[in-house]
C-alpha positions in Angstrom: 22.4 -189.4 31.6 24.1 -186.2 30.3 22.9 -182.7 31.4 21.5 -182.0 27.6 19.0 -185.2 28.2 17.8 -183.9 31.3 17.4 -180.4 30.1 15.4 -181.8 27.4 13.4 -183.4 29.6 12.6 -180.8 31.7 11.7 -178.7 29.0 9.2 -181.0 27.6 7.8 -181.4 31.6 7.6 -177.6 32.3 5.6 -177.1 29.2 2.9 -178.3 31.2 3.9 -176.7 34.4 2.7 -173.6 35.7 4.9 -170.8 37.4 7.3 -171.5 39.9 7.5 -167.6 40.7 11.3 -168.1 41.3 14.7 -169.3 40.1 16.6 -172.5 40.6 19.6 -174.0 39.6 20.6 -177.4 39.6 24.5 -177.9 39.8 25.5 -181.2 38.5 29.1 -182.6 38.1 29.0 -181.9 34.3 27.1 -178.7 34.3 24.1 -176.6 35.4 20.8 -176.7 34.4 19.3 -173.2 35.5 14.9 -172.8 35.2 13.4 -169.8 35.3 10.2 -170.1 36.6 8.8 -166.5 36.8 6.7 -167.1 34.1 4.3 -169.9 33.1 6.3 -172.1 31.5 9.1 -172.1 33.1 12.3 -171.4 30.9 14.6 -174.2 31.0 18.6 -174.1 30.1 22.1 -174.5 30.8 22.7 -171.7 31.6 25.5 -170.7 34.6 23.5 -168.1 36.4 22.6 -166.6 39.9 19.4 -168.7 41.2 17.1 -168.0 44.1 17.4 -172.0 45.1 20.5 -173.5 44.3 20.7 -177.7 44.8 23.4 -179.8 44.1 22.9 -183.3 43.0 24.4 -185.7 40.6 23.1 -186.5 36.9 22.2 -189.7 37.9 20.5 -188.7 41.3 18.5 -186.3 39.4 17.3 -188.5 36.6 15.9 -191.2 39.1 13.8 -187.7 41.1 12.5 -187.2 37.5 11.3 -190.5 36.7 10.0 -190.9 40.3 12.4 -193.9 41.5 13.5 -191.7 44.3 12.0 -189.2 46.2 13.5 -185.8 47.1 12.8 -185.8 50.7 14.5 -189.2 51.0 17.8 -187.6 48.5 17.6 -184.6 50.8 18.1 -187.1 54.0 20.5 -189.5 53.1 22.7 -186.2 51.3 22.5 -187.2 48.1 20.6 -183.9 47.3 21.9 -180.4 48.9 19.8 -177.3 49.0 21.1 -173.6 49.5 19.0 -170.5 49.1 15.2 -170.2 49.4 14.5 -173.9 50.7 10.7 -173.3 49.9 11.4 -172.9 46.0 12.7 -176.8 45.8 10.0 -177.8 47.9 7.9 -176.2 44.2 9.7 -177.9 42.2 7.2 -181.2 41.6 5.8 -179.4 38.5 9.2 -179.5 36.8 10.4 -182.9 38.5 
């Protein structure tokens, strides 16, 4: 799963979404995938920036919290998941996931 795919996908799901109010950024081992979810929908790119939630994850561990194989409170607890920042914000991010 490549960082373009899951962009895409997230795209398509925060369409539906509503705001998030903040910003996260998802850092992958073959890029970032930054949302900005201060307005309803949430933007969704690769963009490099500064987030107010940062969580580091691989491609693959993210795809299987999109498509509901595993869920982030058990990727959080085994480490397959790392949060920094504003641990709240991920704890939003079930409209986008």
């Amino acid at each position: 799963m490549s960082t373009d795919d899951l962009v895409r996908r997230m795209q398509e799901k925060s369409a539906k979404g509503g705001a998030l109010g903040s910003t996260v950024k998802f850092e992958l081992e073959d890029g970032t995938i930054f949302i900005d979810g201060r307005s309803a929908p949430a933007e969704v790119s690769a963009e490099d920036r500064d987030a107010d939630c940062t969580i580091r994850c691989s491609a693959e561990t993210l795809d299987r919290l999109m498509t509901g194989d595993l869920s982030a409170t058990m990727a959080f607890m085994t480490g397959k998941l790392k949060v920094e920042g504003d641990m709240t914000v991920a704890m939003k991010l079930s409209s986008i996931l």
